[in-house]
N, C-alpha and C positions, 0 to 999 in steps of 0.2 A: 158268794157275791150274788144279788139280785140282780134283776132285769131294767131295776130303777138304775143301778150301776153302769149297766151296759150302756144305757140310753142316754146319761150324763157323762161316758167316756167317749161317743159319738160328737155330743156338744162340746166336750174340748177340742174335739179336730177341727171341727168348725169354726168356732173362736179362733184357734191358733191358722188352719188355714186363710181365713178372712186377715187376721193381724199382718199374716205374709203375704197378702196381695196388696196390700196397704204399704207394704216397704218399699215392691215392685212399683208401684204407681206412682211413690216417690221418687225410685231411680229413671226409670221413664220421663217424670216432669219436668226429670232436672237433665235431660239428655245433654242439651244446650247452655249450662251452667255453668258459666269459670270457673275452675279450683275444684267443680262437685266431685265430692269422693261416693261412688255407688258405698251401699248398703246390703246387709246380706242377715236373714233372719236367722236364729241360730234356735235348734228344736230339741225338748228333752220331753223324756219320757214320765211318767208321776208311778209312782208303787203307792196303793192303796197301802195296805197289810199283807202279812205270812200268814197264811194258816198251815197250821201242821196235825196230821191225824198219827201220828207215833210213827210212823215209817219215814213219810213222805216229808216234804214241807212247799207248800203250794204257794205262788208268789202273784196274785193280781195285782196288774195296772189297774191304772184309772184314766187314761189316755194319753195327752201331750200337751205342753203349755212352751211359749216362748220364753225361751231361758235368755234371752240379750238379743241385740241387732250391732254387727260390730262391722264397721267400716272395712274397706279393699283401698288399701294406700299406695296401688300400682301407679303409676305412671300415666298421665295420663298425653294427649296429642299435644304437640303446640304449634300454637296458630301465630304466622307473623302478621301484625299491623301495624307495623311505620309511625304509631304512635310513641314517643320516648319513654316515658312515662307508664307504658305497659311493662310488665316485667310477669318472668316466670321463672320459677324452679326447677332445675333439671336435675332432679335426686332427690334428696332428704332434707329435709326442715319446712319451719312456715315463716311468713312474714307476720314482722311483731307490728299491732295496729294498738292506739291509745285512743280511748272515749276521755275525751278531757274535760267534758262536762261533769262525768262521774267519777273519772281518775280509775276506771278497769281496763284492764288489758288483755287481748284478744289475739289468735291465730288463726291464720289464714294460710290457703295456697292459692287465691284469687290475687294476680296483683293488677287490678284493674284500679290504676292511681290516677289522681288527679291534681291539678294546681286549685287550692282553695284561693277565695279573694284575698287570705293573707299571707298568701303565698306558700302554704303549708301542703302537701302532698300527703294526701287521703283517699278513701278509701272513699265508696260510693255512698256508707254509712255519717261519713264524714270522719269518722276514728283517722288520726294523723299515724302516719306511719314513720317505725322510730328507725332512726339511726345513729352513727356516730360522725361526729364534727370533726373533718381531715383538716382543718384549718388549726384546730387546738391539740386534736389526738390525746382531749382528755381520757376515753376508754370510760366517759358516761353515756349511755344510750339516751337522748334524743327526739324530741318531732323535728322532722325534717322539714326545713322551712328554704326554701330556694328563692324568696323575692329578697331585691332591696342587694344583690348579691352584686359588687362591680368591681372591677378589674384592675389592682393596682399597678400604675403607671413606674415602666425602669427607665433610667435614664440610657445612654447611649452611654456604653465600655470602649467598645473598638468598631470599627468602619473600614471599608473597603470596597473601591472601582476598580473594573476595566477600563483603562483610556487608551488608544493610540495616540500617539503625537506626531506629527507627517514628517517626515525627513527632509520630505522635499522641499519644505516650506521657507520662505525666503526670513530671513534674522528680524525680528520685532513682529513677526505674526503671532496671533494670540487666540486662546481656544478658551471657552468658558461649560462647566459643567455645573449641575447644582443638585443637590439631594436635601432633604430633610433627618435630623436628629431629633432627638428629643432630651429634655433637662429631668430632674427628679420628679416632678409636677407634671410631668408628660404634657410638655409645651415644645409644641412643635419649631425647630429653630433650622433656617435654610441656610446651608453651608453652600457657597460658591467659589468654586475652584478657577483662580485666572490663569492660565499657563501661557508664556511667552518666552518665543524661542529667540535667545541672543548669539546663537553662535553654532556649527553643523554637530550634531546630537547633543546639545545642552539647553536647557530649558529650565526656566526658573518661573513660580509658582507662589500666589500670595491666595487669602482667605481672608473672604468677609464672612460675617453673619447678618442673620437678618434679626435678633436681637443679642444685647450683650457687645462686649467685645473680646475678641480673639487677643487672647492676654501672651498666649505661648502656642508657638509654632504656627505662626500664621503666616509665613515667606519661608521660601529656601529655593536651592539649586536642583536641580535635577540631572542626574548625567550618563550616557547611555554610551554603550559599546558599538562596536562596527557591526555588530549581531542587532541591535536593535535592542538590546537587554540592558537592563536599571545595572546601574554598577554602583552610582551615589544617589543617596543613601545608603548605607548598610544595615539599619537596624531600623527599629519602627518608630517614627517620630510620636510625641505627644502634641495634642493639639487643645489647647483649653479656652473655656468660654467662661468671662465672669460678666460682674456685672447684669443679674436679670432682676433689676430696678423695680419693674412692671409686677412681674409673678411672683419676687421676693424666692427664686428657684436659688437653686443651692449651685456653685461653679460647677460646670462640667467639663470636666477632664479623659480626651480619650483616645487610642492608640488607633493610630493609623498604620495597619497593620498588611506593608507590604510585604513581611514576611512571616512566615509559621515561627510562634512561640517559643515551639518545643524541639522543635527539631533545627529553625534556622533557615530554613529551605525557603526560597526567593517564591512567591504565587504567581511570579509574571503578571500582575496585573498589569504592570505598566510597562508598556513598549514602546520604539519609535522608528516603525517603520516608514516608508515608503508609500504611504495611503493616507486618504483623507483625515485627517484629525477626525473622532468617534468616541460615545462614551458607551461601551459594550453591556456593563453591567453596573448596579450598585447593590451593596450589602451595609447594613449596620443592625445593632442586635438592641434600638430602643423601642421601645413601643407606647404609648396615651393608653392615659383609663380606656376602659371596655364596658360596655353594658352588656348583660345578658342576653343571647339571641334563642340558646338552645340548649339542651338538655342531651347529654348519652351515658349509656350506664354498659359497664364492663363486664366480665367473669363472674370477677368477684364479689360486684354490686356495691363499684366504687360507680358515683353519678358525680359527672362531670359537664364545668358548664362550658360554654362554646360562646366566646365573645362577639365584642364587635371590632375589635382591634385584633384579632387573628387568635387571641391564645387563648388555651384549653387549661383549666385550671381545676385540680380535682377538692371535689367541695364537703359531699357526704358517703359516708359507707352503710349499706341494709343491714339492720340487725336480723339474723336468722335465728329462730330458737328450735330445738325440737326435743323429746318427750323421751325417757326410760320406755314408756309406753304408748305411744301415741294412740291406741286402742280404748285407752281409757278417758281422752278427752271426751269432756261436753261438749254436744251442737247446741249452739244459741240461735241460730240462723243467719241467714245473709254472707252463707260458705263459711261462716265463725265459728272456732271453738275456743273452749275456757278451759284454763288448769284446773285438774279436779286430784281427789288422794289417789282415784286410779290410776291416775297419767304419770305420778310424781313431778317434780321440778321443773321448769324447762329451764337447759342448756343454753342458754346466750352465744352465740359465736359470731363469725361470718364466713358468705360464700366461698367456696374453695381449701378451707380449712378442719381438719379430721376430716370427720364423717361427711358434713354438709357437701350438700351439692352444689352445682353453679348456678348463675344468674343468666339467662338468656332474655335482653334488653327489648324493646319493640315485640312482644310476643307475650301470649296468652297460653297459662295452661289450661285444653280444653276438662272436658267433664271424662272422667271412664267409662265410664256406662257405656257395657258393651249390650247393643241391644236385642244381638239374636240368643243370650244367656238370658235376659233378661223377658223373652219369649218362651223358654224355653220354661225356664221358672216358672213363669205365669201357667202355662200348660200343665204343669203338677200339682201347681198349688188348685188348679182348677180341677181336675181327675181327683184328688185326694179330698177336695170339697164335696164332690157328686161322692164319693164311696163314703165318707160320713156321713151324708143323708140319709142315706142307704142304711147306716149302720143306724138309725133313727127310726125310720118309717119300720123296718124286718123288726124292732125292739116293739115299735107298736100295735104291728101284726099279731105278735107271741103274745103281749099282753092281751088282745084283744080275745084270742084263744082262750087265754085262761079266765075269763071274764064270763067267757061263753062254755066253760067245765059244768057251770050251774044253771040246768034251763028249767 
């Protein structure tokens, strides 16, 4: 091997050291980068030729060259921000993101999401982020679209108050309560209870509505023990409402439910003590449409929306995918990678099932990039640059020597 050799395996250090400072100054830039997976340069050696004089056999390099740059898939911090709509991975996979301009699909561990004007939940690229539709449970993956999203109204099943009725109260005194129910149409309907006492612990009981009319169980008797305890009735009356003219609502029919279903057992709701006539509590299980108020996302990376009528109704699930190889994805940029033949197929699943990790809701997962590795790097790759110089300038010396053999 010449000196021209030496000097040009000097020059691959160089190259290859400058290329690994170059990775560092990425993982460094991207300190502060949602999702950023650091990068780590990987280094090989180059064999010029053998030569062999019949004994020996002589093996010259030719220096080093950067053989790949292959991602660190550790873990990285996560950061909470009260934002809903944040979301992060706590384990394995990425989130599946769609360019629906071009129809490409893309993985991420960024889930720094947002509500697009069409109400679609995307990514800062705009790529919509897929999932599956818990309203259909078709098991097609999805852009997940959360506007336009509202709250189908139940009607009222069963109902139930706390009332005392006064004991002491002298015959034809009368106590009135009122609650609201709701019909199929979630129209809200005021049920007023008249109670009047005709005789010492009997009380009888008639029903208005405020629309409709009370077709069945709208009077009866009421009759109470020396304890103050309901003894008539013994089972749960029906109370039904036709007639809603107006909304064109469908009859509601629905159990006044002074006692447990299943076991029989009396609630005490209704007593008749010795104290002022009271209406303690009311229950009933209808509820009105709801508009969308809010957003929260589960374990598993079920997102659920939060109405305006109280109830929580689960809407979409995260598609999570991840890799044979996650090593071998492509960066495209913007924390994105693409399926390439390295990576093989990506896996489709979701949160909490096999391998996949969970979904941690409100929270970002930070960058890895640890930075006193990533100083420490720099420090080698900077000494190993100064010693190739070196191995430059001494190659130029010796030539220079032999230049000067002939004076």
């Amino acid at each position: 091997m010449s000196l021209n050799s030496a000097m040009f395996t000097g020059v691959s250090g160089l190259m290859t050291m400058g290329n690994s400072m170059n990775v560092i100054g990425d993982n460094i830039a991207n300190v502060n980068t949602v999702g950023y997976k650091a990068n780590r340069a990987n280094f090989a050696d180059i064999l010029a030729n053998s030569l062999s004089n019949g004994s020996t056999v002589m093996q010259f390099g030719r220096g080093t060259y950067m053989r790949g740059i292959s991602p660190s898939w550790a873990q990285g911090s996560v950061e909470t921000t009260g934002n809903a709509t944040d979301m992060a991975i706590q384990g394995a996979g990425f989130f599946v993101v769609r360019d629906s301009v071009n129809d490409a699909t893309y993985y991420t561990r960024s889930g720094q999401f947002i509500e697009d004007e069409n109400g679609y939940l995307v990514n800062s690229q705009g790529f919509r982020v897929q999932g599956y539709d818990k309203s259909t449970s078709s098991g097609v993956v999805q852009d997940i679209q959360v506007n336009g999203v509202q709250s189908t109204p139940a009607a009222t099943s069963e109902f139930r108050f706390s009332v005392n009725l006064n004991a002491s109260a002298s015959a034809g005194t009368t106590f009135n309560t009122s609650f609201d129910v709701y019909n199929n149409l979630g129209e809200a309907v005021t049920l007023t209870y008249t109670f009047t006492k005709t005789a010492a612990q009997i009380w009888t009981y008639t029903i208005a509505s405020s629309s409709g009319a009370v077709s069945t169980g709208g009077s009866g008797t009421l009759l109470f023990d020396s304890a103050g305890a309901l003894t008539f009735p013994s089972s749960n009356p029906t109370v039904t409402i036709s007639g809603f003219t107006g909304s064109g609502a469908a009859n509601l029919s629905m159990a006044w439910t002074l006692f447990n279903v299943s076991t029989g057992a009396s609630y005490n709701n209704l007593t008749a003590y010795a104290s002022p006539s009271s209406t303690i509590s009311i229950h009933q299980n209808g509820y009105p449409t709801g508009t969308l108020k809010g957003l929260s996302v589960d374990d598993y990376g079920v997102i659920s929306g939060l109405f305006s009528n109280g109830q929580t109704t689960e809407l979409w699930q995260l598609t999570l995918a991840d890799f044979s190889s996650p090593w071998g994805l492509t960066r495209v940029g913007g924390t994105l990678y693409a399926e390439s033949a390295s990576s093989g197929q990506p896996l489709l699943s979701t949160a909490g099932s096999g391998g996949f990790g969970t979904i941690l809701g409100s929270s970002l997962e930070l960058s890895n990039v640890d930075l006193a590795t990533e100083f420490v790097r720099m420090i080698q790759n900077q000494r190993g640059y100064q010693a190739n110089s070196r191995v430059v300038t001494t190659v130029d010396d010796m030539l220079a020597e032999v230049v000067n053999l002939k004076r």
